[in-house]
N, C-alpha and C positions, 0 to 999 in steps of 0.2 A: 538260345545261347548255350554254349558246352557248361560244362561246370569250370573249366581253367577259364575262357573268358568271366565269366560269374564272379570266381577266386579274385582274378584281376582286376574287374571293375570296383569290388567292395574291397580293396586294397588299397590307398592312397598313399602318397608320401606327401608330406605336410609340407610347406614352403615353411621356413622360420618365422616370418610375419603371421604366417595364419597361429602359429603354436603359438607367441607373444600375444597376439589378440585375444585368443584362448586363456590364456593363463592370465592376463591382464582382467578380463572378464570375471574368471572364477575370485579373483584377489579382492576384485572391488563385491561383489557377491558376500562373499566369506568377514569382509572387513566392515562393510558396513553397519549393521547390527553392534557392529563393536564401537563404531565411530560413535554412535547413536547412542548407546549405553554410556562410552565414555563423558559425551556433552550432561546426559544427567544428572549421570555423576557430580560432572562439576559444579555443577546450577544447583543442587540438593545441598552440596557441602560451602556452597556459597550461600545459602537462607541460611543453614548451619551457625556460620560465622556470620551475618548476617543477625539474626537474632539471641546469640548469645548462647544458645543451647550447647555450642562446640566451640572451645574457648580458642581464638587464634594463634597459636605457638609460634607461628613462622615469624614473629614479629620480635619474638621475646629471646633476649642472652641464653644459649646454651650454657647447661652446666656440666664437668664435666663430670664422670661420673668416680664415687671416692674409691682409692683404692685399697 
């Protein structure tokens, strides 16, 4: 094979499904770890509230603050 066939072969132009596939891919990759950390998360801060160690605000009247 020349070097311009070679050039050309390892040259592609990407169909836009295969990029979306691609980047669909890297998204769930990159995002997962975070899904995963986030469910912890909320399961930790639920024994939290759960045994009283973290007291539940979301429940209690705001005040506002004096000026």
């Amino acid at each position: 094979m020349t070097g311009f066939a070679k050039a050309l072969a390892a040259f592609r132009v990407r169909q836009p499904a295969q990029v979306q596939a691609e980047t669909d891919a890297m998204v769930a990759r990159l995002l997962a770890p975070l899904d995963e950390l986030a469910r912890d998360f909320q399961t930790e801060l639920g024994r939290m509230h759960a045994d009283g160690s973290l007291p539940d605000r979301r429940k209690a009247p705001r005040k506002e603050p004096a000026r």
